[in-house]
C-alpha atoms as an extended CHARMM CRD file, in Angstrom:
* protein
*
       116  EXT
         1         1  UNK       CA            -13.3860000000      -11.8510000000        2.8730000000  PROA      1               0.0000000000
         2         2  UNK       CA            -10.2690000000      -11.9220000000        5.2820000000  PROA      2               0.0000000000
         3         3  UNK       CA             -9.7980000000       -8.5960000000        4.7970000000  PROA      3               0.0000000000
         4         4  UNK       CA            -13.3360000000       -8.0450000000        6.2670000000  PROA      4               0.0000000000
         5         5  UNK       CA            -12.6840000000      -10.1390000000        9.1700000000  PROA      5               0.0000000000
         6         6  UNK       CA             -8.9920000000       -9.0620000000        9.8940000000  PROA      6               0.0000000000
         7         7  UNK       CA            -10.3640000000       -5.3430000000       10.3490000000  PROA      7               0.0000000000
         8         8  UNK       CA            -13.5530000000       -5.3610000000       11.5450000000  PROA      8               0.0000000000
         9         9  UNK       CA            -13.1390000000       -4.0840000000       14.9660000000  PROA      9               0.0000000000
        10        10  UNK       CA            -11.3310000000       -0.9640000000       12.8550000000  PROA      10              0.0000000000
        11        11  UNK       CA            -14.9470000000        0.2420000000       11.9690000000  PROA      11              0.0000000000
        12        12  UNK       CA            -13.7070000000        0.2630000000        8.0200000000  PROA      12              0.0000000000
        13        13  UNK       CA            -15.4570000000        2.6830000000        5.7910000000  PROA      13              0.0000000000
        14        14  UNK       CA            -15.1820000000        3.0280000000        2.0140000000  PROA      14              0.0000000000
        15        15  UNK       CA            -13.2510000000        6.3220000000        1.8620000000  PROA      15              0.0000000000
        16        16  UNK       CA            -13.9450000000        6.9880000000       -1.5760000000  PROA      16              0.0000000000
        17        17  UNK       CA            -17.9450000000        6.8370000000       -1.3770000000  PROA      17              0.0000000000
        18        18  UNK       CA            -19.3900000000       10.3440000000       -0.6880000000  PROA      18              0.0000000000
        19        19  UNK       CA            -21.7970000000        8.2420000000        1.8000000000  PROA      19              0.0000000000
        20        20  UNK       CA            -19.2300000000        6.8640000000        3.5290000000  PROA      20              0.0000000000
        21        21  UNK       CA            -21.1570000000        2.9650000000        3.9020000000  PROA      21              0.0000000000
        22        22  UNK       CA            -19.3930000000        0.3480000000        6.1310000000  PROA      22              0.0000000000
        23        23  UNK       CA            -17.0490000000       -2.1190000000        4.6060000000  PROA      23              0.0000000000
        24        24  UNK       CA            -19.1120000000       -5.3900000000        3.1900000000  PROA      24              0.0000000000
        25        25  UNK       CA            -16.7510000000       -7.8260000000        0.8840000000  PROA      25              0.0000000000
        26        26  UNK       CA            -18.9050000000      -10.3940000000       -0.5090000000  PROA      26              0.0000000000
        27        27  UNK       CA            -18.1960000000      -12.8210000000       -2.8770000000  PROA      27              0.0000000000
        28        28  UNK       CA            -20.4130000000       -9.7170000000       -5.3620000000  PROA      28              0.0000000000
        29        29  UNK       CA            -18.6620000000       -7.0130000000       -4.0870000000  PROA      29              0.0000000000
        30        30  UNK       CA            -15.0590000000       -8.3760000000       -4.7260000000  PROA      30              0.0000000000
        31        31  UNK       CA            -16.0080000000       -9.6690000000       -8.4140000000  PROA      31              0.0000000000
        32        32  UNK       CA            -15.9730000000       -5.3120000000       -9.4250000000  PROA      32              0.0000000000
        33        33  UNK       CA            -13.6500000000       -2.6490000000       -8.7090000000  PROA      33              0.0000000000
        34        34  UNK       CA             -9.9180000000       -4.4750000000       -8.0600000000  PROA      34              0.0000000000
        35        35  UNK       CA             -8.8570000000       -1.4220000000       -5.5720000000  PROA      35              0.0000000000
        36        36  UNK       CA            -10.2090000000       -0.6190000000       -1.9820000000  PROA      36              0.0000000000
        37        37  UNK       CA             -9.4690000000        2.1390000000       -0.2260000000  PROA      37              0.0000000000
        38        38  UNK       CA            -10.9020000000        2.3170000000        3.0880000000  PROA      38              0.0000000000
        39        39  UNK       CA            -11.0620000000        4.9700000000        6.6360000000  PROA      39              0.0000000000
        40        40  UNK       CA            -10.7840000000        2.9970000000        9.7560000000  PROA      40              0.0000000000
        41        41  UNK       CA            -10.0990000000        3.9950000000       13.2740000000  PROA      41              0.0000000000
        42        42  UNK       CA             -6.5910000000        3.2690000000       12.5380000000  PROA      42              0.0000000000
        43        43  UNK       CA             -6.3440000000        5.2110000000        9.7580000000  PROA      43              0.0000000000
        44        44  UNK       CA             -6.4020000000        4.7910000000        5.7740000000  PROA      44              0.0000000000
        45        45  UNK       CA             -6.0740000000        1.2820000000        4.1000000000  PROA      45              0.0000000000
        46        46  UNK       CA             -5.4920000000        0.8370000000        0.4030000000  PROA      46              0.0000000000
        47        47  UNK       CA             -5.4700000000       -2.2380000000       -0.9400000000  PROA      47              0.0000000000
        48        48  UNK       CA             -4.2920000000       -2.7660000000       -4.6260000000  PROA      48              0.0000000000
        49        49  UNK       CA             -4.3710000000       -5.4940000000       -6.7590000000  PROA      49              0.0000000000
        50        50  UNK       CA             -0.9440000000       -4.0650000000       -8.2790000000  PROA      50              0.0000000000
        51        51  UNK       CA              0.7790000000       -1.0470000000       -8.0420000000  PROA      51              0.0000000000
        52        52  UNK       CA              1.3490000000        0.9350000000      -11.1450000000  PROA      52              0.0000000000
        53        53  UNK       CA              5.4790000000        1.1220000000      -12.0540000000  PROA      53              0.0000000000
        54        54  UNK       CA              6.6020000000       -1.7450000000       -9.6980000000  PROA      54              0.0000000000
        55        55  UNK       CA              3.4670000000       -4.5470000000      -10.8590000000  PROA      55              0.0000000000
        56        56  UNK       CA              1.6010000000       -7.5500000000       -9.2070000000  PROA      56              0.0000000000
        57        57  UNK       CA              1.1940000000       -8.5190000000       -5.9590000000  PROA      57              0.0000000000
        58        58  UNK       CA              3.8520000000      -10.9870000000       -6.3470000000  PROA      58              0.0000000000
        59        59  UNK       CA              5.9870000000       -8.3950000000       -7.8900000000  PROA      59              0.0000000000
        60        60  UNK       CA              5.0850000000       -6.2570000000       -5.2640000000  PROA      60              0.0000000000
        61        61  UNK       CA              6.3750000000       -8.8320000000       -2.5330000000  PROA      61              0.0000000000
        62        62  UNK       CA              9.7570000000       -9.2540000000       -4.1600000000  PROA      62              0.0000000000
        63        63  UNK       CA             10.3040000000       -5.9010000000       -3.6940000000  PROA      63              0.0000000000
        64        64  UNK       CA              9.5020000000       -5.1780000000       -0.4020000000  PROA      64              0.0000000000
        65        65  UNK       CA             11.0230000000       -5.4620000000        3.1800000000  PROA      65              0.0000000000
        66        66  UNK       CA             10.0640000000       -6.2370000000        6.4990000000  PROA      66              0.0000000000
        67        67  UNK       CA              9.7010000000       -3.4160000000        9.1840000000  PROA      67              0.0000000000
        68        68  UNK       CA              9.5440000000       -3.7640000000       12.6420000000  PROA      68              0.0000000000
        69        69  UNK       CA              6.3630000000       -2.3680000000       14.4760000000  PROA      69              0.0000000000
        70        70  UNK       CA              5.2820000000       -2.9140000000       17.7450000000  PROA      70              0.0000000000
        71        71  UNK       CA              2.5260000000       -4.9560000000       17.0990000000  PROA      71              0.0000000000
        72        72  UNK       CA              4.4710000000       -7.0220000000       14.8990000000  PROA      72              0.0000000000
        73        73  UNK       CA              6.0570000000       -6.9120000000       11.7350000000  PROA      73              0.0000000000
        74        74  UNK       CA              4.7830000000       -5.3010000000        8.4980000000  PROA      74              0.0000000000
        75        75  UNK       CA              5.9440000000       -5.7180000000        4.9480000000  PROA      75              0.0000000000
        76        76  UNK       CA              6.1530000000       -2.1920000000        2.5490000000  PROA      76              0.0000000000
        77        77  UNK       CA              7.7620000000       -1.5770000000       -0.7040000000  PROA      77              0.0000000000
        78        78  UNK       CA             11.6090000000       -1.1940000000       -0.3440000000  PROA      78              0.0000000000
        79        79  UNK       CA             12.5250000000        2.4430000000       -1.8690000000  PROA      79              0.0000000000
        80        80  UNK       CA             13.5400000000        1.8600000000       -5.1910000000  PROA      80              0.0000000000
        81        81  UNK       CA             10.2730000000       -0.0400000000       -5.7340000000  PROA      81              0.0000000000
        82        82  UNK       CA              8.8560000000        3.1690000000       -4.1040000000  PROA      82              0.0000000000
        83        83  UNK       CA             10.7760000000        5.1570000000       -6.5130000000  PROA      83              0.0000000000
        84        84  UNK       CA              9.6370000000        2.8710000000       -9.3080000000  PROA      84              0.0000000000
        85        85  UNK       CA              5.4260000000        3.4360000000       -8.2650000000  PROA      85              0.0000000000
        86        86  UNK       CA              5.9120000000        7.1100000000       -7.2570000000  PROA      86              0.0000000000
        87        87  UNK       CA              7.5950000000        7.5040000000      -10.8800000000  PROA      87              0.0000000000
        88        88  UNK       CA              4.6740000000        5.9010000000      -12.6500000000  PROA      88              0.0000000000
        89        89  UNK       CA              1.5510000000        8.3050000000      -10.8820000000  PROA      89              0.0000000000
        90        90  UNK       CA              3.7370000000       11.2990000000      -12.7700000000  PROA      90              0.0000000000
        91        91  UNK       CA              2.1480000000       13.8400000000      -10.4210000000  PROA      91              0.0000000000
        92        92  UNK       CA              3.7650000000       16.9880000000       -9.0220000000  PROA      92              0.0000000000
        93        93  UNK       CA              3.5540000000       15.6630000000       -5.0750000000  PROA      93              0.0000000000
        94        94  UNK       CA              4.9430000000       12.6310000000       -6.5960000000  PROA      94              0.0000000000
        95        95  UNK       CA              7.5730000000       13.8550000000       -8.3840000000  PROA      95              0.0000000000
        96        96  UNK       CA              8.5940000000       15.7040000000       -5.1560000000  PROA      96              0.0000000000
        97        97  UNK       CA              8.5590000000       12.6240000000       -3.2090000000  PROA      97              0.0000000000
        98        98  UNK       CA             10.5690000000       10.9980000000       -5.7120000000  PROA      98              0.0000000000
        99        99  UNK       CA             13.4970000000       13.6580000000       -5.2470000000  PROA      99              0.0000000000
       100       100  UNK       CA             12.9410000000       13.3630000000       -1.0040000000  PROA      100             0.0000000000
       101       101  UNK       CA             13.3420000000        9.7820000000       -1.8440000000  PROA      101             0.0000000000
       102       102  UNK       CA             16.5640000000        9.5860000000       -3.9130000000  PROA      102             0.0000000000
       103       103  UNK       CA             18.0690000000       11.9890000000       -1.5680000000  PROA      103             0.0000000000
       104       104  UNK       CA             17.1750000000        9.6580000000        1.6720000000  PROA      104             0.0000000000
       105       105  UNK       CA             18.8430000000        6.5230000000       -0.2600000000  PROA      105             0.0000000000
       106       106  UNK       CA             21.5260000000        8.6240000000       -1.0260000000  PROA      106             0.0000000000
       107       107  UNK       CA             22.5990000000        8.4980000000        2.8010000000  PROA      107             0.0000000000
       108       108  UNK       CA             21.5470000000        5.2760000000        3.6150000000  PROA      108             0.0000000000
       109       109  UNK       CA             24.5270000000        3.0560000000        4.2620000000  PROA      109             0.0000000000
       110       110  UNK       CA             22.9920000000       -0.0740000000        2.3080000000  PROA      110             0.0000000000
       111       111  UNK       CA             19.7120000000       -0.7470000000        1.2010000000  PROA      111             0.0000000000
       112       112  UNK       CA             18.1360000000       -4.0260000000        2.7900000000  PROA      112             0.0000000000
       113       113  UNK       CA             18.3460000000       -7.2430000000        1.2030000000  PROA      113             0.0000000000
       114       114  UNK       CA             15.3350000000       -7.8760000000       -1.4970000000  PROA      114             0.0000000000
       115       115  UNK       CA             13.2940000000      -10.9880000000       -0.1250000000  PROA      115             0.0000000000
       116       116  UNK       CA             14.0430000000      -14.3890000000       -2.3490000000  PROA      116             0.0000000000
């Protein structure tokens, strides 16, 4: 139910529902499907419950990095975890992303420190 309040002014959406209905979480509505992928004014939002080749949220968090953003910072999956999840979906834009990705590591200086 966070989620619901920490994007509300977004005007969220449930991007995968032909009808498009607003975004209600409810105690109900969180007990089904473990995924959500929603439109907002913003932009898209998935939010996972794990992500397929890198694991659990937790899992998820140990692998990922902090970026700075202007309104603040924002934690993503560091590449090789991206590697890892684009791997696992074994599709052909994926598989392509996975050699764009290997080749931008390649000339990174260092990757940044995993978080403890």
């Amino acid at each position: 139910m966070r989620l619901q309040e920490a994007i509300a002014d977004l005007h969220p959406v449930h991007r995968m529902s032909p009808a498009r209905p607003p975004l209600r979480l409810t105690p109900d509505t969180c007990a089904g499907p473990r995924n959500v992928y929603v439109d907002t004014d913003w932009g898209q939002l998935d939010c996972l419950d794990e992500v397929l080749g890198v694991g659990s949220y937790e899992e998820v968090l140990a692998q990922s990095v902090d970026v700075p953003l202007p309104a603040g910072p924002c934690r993503i999956l560091g590449i090789d975890a991206l590697i890892k999840a684009k791997e696992a979906m074994k599709r052909p834009r994926d598989r392509e992303a996975v050699l764009q990705l290997r080749a931008i590591r390649q000339r990174r200086p260092s990757p940044p420190p995993a978080r403890p």
